[in-house]
C-alpha positions as CSV (number, residue, x, y, z in Angstrom):
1,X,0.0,0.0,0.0
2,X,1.0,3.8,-1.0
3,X,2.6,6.1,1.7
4,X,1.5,9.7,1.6
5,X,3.2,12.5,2.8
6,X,2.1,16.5,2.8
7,X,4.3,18.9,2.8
8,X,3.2,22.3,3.4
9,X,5.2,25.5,2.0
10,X,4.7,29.1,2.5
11,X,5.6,30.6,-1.7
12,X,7.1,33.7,-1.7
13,X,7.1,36.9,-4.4
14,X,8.8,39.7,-4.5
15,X,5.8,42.2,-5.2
16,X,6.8,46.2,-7.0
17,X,3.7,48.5,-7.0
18,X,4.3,52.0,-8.7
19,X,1.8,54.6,-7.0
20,X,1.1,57.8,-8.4
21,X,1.3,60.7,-5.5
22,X,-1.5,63.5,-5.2
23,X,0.3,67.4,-5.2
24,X,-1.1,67.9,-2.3
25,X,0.8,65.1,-0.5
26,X,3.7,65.6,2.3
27,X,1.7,69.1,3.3
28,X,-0.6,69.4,5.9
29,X,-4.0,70.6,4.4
30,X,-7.2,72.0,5.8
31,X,-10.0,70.7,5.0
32,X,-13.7,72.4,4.1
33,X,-14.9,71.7,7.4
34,X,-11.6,73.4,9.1
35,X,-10.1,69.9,10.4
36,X,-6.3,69.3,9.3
37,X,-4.6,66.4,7.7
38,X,-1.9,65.0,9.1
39,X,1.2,65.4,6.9
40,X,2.6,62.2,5.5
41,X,5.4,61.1,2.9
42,X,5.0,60.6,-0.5
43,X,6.5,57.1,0.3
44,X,3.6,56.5,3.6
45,X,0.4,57.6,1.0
46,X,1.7,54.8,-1.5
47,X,2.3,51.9,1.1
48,X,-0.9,52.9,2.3
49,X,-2.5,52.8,-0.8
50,X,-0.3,48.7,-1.5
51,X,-1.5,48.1,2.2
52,X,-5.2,49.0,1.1
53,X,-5.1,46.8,-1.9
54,X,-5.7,49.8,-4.1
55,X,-2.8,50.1,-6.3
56,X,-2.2,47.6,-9.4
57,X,0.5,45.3,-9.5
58,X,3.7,46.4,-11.6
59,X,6.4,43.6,-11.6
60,X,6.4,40.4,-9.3
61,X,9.4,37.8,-9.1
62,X,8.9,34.1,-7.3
63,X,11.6,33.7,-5.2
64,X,10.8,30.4,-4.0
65,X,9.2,28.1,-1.5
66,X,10.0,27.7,2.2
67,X,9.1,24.2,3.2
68,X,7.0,24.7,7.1
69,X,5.4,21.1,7.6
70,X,5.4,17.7,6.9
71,X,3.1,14.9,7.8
72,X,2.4,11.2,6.7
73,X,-1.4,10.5,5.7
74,X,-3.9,8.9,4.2
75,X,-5.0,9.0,0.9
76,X,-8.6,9.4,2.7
77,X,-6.7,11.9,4.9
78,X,-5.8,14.0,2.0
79,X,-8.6,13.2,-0.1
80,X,-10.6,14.7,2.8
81,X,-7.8,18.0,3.3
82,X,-8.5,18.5,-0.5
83,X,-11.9,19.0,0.2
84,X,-11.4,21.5,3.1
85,X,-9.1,23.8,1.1
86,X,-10.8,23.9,-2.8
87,X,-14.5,23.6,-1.1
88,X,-16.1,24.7,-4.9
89,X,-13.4,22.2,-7.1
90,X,-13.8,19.2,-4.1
91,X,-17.5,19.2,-3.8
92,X,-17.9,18.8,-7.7
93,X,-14.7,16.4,-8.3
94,X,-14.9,12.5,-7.2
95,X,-12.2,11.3,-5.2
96,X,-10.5,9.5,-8.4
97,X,-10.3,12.6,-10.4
98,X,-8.9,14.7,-6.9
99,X,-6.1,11.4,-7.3
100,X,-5.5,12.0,-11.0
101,X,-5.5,15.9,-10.6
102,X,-3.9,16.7,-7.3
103,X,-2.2,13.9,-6.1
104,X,2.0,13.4,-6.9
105,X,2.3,10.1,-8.7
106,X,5.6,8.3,-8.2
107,X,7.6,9.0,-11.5
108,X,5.9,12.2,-11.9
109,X,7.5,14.7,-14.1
110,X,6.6,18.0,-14.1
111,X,8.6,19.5,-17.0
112,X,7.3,16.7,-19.2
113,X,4.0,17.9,-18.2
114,X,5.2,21.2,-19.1
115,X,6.6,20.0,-22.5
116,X,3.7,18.6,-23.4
117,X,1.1,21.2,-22.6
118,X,3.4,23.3,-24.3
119,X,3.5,21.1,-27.5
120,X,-0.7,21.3,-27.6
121,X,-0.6,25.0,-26.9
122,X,1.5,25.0,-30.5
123,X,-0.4,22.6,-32.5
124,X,-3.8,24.7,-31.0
125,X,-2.4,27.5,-32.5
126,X,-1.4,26.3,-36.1
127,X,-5.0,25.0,-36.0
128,X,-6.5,28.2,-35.1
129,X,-4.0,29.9,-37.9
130,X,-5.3,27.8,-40.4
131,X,-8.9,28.3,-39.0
132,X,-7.8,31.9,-39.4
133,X,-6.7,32.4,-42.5
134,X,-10.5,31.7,-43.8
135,X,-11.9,34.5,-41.9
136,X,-15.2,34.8,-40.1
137,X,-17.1,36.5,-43.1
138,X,-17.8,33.4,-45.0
139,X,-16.3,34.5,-48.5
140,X,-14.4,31.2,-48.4
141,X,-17.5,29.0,-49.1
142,X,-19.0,29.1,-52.9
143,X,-22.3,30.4,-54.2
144,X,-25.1,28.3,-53.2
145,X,-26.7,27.9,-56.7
146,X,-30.8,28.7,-56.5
């Protein structure tokens, strides 16, 4: 019988946000109703505005995964931890097709996984420039005679 082990990882990206910086910024200001800002940097409004979620993303880089737990289990075990962390993906799949999706296999290789996605990605595309090449206005098919 199989052995199962989970290991969990905490991922790690460098995030760059560029925010743009109101004039009025790094100045106290009074307001309409006489109250006064409190001055801050151009550098505290834009973490405030990363910290708020409100700026878009500019660059990110991976820079890797920090391994924080491991434990044997079950295949029921993780079947079951599946579940409990993809509630939408683990109530529609069956536990076979959370094995064949999610599980490691032994001999598992992930850049021939890649190498071959990325083979179908090419022969989609050569398809779709043939597909293409007809256009969508029809002109390729002949005059129905009435």
């Amino acid at each position: 019988m199989s052995k199962y082990v989970m290991v969990d990882t905490v991922s790690m990206f460098r995030m760059r946000y560029v925010v743009e910086v109101p004039d009025g910024i790094g100045k106290e200001m009074i307001f309409h109703d006489g109250t006064r800002s409190f001055p801050i940097t151009p550098e505290e409004y834009a973490m405030d505005t990363v910290v708020c979620e409100e700026a878009k993303e500019f660059t990110q880089e991976h820079i890797g995964e920090n391994i924080v737990s491991t434990r044997e289990v079950t295949l029921e075990e993780a079947i079951a931890q599946y579940r409990k962390d993809e509630p939408t993906i683990g109530e529609a799949w069956g536990d076979e097709i959370i094995v064949k999706n999610a599980i490691t296999p032994i001999g598992w290789d992930e850049n021939e996984r890649i190498a071959r996605e990325e083979q179908q990605w090419e022969e989609n595309n050569e398809r779709m420039d043939i597909i293409g090449q007809n256009g969508n206005d029809g002109l390729h098919y002949g005059e129905i005679d009435k």
